[in-house]
C-alpha positions as CSV (number, residue, x, y, z in Angstrom):
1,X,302.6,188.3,120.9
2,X,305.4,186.2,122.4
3,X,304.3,182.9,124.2
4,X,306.3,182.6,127.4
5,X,308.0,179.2,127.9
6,X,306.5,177.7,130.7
7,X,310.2,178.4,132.6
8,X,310.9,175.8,135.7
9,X,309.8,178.2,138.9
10,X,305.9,178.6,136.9
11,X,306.1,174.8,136.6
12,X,306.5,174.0,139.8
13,X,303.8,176.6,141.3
14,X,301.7,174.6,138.6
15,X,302.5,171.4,140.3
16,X,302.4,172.4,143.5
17,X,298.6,174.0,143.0
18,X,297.4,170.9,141.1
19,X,298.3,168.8,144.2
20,X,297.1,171.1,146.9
21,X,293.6,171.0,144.6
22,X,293.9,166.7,144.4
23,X,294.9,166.6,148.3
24,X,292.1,168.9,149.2
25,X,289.6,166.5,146.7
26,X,290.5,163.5,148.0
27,X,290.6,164.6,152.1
28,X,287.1,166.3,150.8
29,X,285.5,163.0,149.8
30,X,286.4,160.9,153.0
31,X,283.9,159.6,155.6
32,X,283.8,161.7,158.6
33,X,284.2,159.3,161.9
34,X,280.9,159.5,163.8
35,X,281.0,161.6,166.8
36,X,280.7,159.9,170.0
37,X,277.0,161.3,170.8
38,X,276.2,160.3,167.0
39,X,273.7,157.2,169.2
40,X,272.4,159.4,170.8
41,X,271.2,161.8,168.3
42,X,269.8,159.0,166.3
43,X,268.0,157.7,169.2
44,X,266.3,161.4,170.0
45,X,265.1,161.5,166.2
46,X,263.1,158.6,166.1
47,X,259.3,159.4,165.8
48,X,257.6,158.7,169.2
49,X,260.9,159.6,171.1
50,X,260.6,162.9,173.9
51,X,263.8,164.3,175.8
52,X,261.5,164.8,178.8
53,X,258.0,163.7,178.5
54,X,255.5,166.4,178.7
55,X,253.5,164.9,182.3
56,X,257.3,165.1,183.7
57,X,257.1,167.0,187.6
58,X,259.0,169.8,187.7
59,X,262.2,169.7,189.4
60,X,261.0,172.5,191.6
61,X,258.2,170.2,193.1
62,X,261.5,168.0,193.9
63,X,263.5,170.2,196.4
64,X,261.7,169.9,199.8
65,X,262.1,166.2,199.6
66,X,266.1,166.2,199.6
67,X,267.9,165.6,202.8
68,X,268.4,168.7,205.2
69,X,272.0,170.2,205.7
70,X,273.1,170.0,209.0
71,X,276.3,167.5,210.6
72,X,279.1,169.7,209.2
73,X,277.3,168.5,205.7
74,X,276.4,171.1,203.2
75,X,273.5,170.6,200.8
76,X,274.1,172.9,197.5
77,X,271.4,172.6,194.8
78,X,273.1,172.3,191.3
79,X,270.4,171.6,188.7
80,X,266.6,171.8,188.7
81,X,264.4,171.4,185.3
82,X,261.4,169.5,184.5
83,X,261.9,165.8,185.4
84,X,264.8,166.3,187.3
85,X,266.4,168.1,190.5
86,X,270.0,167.5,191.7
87,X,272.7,169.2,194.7
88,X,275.7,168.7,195.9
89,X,276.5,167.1,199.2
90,X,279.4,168.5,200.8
91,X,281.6,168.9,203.9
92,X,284.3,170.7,204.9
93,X,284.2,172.0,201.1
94,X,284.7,168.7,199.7
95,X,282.6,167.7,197.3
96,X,281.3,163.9,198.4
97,X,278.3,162.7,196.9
98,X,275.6,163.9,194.2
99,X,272.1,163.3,195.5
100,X,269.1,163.6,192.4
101,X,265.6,163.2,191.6
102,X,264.2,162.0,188.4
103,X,260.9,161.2,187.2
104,X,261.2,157.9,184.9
105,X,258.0,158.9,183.2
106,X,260.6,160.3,180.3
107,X,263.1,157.2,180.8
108,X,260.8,154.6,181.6
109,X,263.9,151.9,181.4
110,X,265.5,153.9,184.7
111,X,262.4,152.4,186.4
112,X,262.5,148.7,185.1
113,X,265.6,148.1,186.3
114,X,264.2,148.1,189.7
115,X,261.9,145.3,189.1
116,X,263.5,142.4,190.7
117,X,265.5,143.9,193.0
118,X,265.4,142.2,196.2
119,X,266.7,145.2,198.3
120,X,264.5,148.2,200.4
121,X,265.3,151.6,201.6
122,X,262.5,152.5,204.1
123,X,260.4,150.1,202.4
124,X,261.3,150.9,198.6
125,X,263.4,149.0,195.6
126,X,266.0,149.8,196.4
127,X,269.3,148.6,193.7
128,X,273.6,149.4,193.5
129,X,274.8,150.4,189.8
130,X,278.3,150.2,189.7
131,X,280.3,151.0,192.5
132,X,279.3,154.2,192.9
133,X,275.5,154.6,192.7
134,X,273.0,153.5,194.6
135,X,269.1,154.4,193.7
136,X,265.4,153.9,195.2
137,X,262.8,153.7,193.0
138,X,259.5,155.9,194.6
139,X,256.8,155.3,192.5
140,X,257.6,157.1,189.5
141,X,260.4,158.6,190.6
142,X,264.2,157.6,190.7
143,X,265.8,159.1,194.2
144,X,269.7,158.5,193.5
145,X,273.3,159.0,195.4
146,X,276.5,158.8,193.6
147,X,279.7,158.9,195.2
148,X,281.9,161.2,194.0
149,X,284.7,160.9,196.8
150,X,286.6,157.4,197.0
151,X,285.5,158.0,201.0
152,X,281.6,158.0,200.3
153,X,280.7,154.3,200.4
154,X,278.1,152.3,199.5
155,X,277.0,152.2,203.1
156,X,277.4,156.4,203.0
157,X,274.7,156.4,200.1
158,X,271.8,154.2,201.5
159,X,272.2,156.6,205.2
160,X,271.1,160.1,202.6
161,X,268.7,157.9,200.6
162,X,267.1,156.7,204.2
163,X,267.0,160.7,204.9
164,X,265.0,162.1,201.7
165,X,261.3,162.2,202.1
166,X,260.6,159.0,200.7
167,X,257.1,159.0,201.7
168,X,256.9,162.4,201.1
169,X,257.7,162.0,197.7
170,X,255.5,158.6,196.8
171,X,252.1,161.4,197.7
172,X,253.6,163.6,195.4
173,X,251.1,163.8,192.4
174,X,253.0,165.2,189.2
């Protein structure tokens, strides 16, 4: 039995393989960086904490209270589940604003923002977030416009929120 000499080529494969195994250690045993929806993950977890609370309306109940179609303006429904309805305004095919229904009863902090608001649509709290939303609080429920074309002002967003069935929608019992 001959004991090979461990020649220069096996040396380095030995070197080589030894570092791949400490680089793959060492990259192994780092700390991941926390994804950016890490917050909100936590914040679902805690005890007590529901995605949509189970009295939440059902975003079918929501529909005949959106503004009709009509003007060259094209109404497209894009989302409907409990707590929550949303569509598309359009015109000419150009997408210009996002009109939605919520009920707060899952996010009651949507609905406390509207408490010292001095501004009414048709007679409700009415509040600008940013410069592209503008919202109506209706009892429980959040009625909301966002812009989503530079042309679709501020002005644009309180016409369609005076045009839902705001009064409508404050009998609705959910």
């Amino acid at each position: 039995m001959r004991h090979q000499a461990l020649t220069l080529p096996n040396w380095r494969r030995a070197a080589v393989a030894m570092m791949l195994a400490i680089a793959l250690f060492i990259s192994g045993c780092q700390q991941q960086a926390e994804s950016r929806f890490a917050d909100a993950q936590k914040e679902s977890n805690k005890p007590g904490v529901v995605a949509v609370a189970k009295d939440a309306t059902q975003g079918s109940q929501f529909n005949k209270y959106f503004p009709k179609p009509g003007s060259g303006y094209e109404r497209v429904f894009s989302q409907e589940k409990k707590g929550f309805a949303e569509a598309k305004l359009k015109r000419d095919g150009k997408e210009l604003a996002m009109l939605s229904i919520n009920d707060t009863s899952s996010l009651p902090a949507a609905a406390a923002k509207y408490q010292n608001t001095t501004e009414k649509i048709n007679g409700f709290p009415a509040m600008t977030m940013g410069n592209t939303q503008t919202g109506v609080l209706v009892g429980k429920y959040q009625v909301k416009v966002l812009s989503r074309d530079p042309s679709f002002t501020k002005e644009d967003r309180e016409q369609w929120l005076s045009k839902f069935d705001l009064r409508g929608l404050s009998q609705l019992k959910g």
